[in-house]
Residue, then its C-alpha position, 0 to 999 in steps of 0.5 A: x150473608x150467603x150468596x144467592x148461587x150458594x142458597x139456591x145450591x143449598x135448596x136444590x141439595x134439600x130437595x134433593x134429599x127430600x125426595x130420597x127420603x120420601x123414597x126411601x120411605x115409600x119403598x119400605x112402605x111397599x116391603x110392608x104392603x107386599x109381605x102383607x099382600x103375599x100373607x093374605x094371599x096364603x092364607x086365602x089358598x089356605x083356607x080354600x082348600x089349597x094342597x100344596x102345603x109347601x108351595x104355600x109354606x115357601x110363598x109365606x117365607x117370601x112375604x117374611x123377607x119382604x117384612x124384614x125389609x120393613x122399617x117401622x118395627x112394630x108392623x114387621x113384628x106384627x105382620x111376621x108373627x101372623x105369617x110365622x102363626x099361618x105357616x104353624x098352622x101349615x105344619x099342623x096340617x103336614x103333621x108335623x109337631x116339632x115345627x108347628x110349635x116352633x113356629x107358634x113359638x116364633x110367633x109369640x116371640x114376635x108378637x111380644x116384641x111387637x107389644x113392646x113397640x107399641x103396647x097399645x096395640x090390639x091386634x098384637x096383645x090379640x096374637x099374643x093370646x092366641x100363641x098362648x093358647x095354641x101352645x098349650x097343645x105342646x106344652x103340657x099341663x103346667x103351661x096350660x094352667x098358667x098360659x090359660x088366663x095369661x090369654x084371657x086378659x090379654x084378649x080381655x086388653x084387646x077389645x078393650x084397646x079396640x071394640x072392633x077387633x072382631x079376630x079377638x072376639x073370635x079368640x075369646x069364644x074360642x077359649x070360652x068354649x074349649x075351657x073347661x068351667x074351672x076355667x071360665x069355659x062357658x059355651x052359651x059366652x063362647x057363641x055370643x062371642x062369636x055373633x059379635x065377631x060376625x058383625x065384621x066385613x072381613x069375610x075371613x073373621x066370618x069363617x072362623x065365627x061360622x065354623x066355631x059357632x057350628x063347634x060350639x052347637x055340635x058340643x050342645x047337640x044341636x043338629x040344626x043350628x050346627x048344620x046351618x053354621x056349618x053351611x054358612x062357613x062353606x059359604x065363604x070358603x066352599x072347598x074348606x076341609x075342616x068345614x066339610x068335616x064339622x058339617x059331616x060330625x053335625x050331621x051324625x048328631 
């Protein structure tokens, strides 16, 4: 039988242990929340026409080290793989080719590592599709054909894992739009895609539908609905150069 001052050093030593875990725990919750809190805010300064290229470029590394620190493997892979897809499309912006596409490949890498920890992930089979298709800008014609429908079915998967993925309704219509007819491209598909997508609260999936919507009616000729998307997606980000040019182009339809 174990002594009384024996059992309440066992239970002070399980306490104790107790709330090291749940510490331990808690800090590695806060490396994810951090890493994402840093993503976000890039992608905010981004996308409202924030310059510094490599200031934000080097605040994205920054929230990568705080996700590598993050012990559910599954959400940092997710979450770095959407840092190493922004920090791609940063590099678009500098010019720069060889280091968008590697950082676009780094981002399908992740995404599939992602998928393998948790295959009924949405948002992972989303970013997954989404490499695929900024891809094929870098990876010639083969790839192309091949990657093409890889993507759809994937995105295909997303919403079906999740019918309020509203990013991967996005990246449906973009693809719809942008494909030509052999493979599957439909614009009037495209923009439906984009109206479901507008039915989401993160103003973020907005500008994307907005901006995509006015693509899509610039490809149609239609000046006023063109325009009026536009508008709206300056709306959300106001000093937003990609919008400020797709309303210049709706215009001189």
């Amino acid at each position: 039988m174990i002594k009384l001052k024996n059992y309440k050093f066992i239970l002070v030593l399980i306490i104790f242990f107790t709330i090291a875990i749940s510490l331990n725990m808690e800090a590695k919750d806060n490396n994810l929340e951090q890493g994402k809190d840093l993503f976000f805010q890039v992608r905010e300064d981004y996308y409202n026409g924030d310059n510094d290229i490599e200031k934000l470029i080097e605040t994205a590394g920054q929230s990568n080290s705080y996700l590598e620190k993050v012990n559910n493997d599954y959400q940092k892979y997710l979450w770095q793989g959407q840092v190493e897809f922004l920090i791609a499309e940063m590099y678009e912006v500098k010019e720069e080719p060889r280091k968008a596409a590697q950082h676009f490949e780094n981002s399908s890498e992740l995404a599939l590592k992602s998928i393998k920890k948790n295959k009924k992930s949405s948002e992972a089979h989303r970013l997954l599709a989404d490499t695929y298709m900024r891809l094929m800008e870098y990876k010639g014609v083969i790839y192309l054909m091949t990657s093409g429908p890889k993507a759809v079915k994937l995105l295909q998967k997303a919403v079906k894992l999740d019918k309020e993925n509203y990013t991967a309704f996005n990246s449906l219509g973009i693809y719809y739009i942008n494909a030509p007819k052999i493979g599957g491209g439909d614009i009037d598909k495209g923009i439906g895609m984009f109206k479901k997508a507008l039915n989401s609260k993160d103003k973020f999936d907005n500008f994307i539908s907005y901006i995509w919507i006015a693509n899509a009616y610039i490809k149609l000729k239609d000046k006023d609905q063109a325009i009026d998307s536009a508008k709206q997606a300056l709306k959300i980000y106001p000093a937003n150069k990609w919008a400020e040019d797709i309303l210049k182009d709706a215009k001189e339809i």
